[in-house]
OpenMM code with the backbone's topology and positions (N, CA, C; nanometers):
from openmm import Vec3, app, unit

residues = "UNK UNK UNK UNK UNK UNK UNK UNK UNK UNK UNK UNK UNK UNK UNK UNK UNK UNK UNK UNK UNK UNK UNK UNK UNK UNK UNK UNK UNK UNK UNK UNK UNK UNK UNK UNK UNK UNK UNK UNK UNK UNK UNK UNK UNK UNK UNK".split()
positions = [
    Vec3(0.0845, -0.1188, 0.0000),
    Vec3(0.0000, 0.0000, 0.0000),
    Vec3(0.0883, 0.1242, 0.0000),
    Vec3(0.0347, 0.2280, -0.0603),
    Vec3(0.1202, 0.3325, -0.0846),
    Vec3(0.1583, 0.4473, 0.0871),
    Vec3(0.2502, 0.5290, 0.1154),
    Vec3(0.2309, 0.5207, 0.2456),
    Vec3(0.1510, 0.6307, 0.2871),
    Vec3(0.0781, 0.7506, 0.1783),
    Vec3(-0.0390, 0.8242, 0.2318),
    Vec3(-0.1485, 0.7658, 0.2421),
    Vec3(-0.1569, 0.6714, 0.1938),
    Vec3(-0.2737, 0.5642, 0.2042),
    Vec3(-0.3136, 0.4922, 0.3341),
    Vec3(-0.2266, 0.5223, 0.4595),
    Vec3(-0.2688, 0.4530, 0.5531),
    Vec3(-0.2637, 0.5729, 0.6852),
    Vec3(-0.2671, 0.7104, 0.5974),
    Vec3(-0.2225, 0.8328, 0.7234),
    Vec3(-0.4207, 0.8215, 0.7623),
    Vec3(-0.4185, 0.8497, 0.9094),
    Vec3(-0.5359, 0.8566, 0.9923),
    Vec3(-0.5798, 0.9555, 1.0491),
    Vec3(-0.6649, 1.0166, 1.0222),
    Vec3(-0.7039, 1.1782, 1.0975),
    Vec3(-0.7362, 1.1211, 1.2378),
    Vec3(-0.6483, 1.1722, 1.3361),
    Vec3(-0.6655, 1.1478, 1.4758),
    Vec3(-0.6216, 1.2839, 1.5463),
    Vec3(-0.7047, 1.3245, 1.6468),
    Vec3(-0.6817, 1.4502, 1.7340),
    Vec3(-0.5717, 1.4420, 1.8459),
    Vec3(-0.4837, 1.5195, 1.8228),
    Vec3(-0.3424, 1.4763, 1.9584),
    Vec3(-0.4133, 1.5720, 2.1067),
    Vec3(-0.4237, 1.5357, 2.1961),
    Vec3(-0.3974, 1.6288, 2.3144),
    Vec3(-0.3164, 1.7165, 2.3065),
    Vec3(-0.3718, 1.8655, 2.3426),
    Vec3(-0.2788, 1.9688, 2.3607),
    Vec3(-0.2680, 2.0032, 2.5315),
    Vec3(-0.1451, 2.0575, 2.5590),
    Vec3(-0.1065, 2.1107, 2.6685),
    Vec3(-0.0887, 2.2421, 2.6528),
    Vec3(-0.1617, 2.3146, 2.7767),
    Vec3(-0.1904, 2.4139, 2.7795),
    Vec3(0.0064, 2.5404, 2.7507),
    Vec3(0.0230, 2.6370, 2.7189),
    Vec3(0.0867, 2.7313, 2.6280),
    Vec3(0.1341, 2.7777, 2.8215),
    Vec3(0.2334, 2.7149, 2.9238),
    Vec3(0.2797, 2.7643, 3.0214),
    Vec3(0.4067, 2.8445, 3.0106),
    Vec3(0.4735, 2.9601, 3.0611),
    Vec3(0.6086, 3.0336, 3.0864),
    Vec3(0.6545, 2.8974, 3.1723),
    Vec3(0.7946, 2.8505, 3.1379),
    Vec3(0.8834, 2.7740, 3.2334),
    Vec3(1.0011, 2.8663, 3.2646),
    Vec3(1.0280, 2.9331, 3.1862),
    Vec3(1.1446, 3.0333, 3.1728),
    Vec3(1.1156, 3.1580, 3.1712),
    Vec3(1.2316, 3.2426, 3.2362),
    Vec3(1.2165, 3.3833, 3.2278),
    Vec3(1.2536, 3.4087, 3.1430),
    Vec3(1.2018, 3.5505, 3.1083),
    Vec3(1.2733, 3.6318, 2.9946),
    Vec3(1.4048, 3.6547, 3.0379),
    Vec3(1.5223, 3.6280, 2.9344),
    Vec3(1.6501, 3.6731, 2.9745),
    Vec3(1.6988, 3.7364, 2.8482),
    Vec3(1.6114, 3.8174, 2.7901),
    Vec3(1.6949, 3.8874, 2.6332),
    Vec3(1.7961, 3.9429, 2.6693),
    Vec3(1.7565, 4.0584, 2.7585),
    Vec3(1.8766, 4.0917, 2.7610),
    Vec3(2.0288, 4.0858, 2.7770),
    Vec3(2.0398, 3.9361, 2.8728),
    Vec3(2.1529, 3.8652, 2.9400),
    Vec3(2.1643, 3.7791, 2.8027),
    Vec3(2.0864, 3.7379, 2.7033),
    Vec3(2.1762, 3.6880, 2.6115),
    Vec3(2.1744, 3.7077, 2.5155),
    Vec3(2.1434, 3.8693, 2.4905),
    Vec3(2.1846, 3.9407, 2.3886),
    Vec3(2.3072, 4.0436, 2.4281),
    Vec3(2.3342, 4.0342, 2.5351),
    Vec3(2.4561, 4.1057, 2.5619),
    Vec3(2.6146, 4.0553, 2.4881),
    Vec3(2.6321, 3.9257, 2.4470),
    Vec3(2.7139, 3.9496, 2.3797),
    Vec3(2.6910, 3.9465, 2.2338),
    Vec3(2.5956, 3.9544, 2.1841),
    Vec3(2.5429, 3.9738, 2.0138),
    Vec3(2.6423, 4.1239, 2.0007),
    Vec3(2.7097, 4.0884, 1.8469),
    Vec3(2.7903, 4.2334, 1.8120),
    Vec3(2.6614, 4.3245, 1.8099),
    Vec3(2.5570, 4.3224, 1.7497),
    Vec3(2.4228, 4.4186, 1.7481),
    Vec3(2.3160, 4.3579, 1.7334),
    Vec3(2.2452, 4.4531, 1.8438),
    Vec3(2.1073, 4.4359, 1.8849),
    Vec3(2.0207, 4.5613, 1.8571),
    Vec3(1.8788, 4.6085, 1.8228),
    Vec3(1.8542, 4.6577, 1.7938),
    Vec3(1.6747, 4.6720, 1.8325),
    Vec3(1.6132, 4.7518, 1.9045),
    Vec3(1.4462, 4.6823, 1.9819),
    Vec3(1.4438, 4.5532, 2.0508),
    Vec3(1.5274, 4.5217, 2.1059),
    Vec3(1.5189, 4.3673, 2.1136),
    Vec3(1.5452, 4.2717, 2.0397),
    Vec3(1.6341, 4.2709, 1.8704),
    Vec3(1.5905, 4.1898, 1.7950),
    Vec3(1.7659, 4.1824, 1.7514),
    Vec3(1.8394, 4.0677, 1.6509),
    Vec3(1.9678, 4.0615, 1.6551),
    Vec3(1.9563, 4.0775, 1.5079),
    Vec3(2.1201, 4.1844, 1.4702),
    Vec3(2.0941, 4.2550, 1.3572),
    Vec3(2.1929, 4.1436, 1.3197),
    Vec3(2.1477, 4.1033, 1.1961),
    Vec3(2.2880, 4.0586, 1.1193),
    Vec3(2.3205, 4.0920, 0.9691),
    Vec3(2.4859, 4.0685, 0.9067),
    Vec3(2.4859, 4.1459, 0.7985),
    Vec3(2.3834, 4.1129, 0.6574),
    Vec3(2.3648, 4.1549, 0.5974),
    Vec3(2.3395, 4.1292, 0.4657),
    Vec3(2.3611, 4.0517, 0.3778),
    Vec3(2.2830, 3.8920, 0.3565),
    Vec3(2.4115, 3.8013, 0.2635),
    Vec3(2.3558, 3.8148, 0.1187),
    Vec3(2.2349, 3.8305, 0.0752),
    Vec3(2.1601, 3.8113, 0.0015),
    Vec3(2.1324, 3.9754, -0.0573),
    Vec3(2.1096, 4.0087, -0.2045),
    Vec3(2.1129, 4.1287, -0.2775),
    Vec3(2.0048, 4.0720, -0.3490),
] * unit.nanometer
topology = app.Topology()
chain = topology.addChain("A")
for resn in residues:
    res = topology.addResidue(resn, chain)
    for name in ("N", "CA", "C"):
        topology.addAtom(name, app.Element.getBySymbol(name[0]), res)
């Protein structure tokens, strides 16, 4: 049998969307050469 031929629509359990972690942007964007709003700049590879 071909192998989309045996895929099964079945519903997975979701777990609820919890924080385990703090925000630490700033502690590990401190050594990024540049940062910029919060966000990491990098160069240009693509024209």
């Amino acid at each position: 049998a071909h192998p989309v031929a045996t895929i099964e629509d079945i519903s997975l359990r979701l777990r609820d969307d919890v924080v385990s972690e703090p925000n630490n942007r700033e502690a590990n964007q401190k050594s990024a050469p540049a940062v910029e709003r919060g966000l990491f700049l990098v160069p240009k590879v693509i024209e």
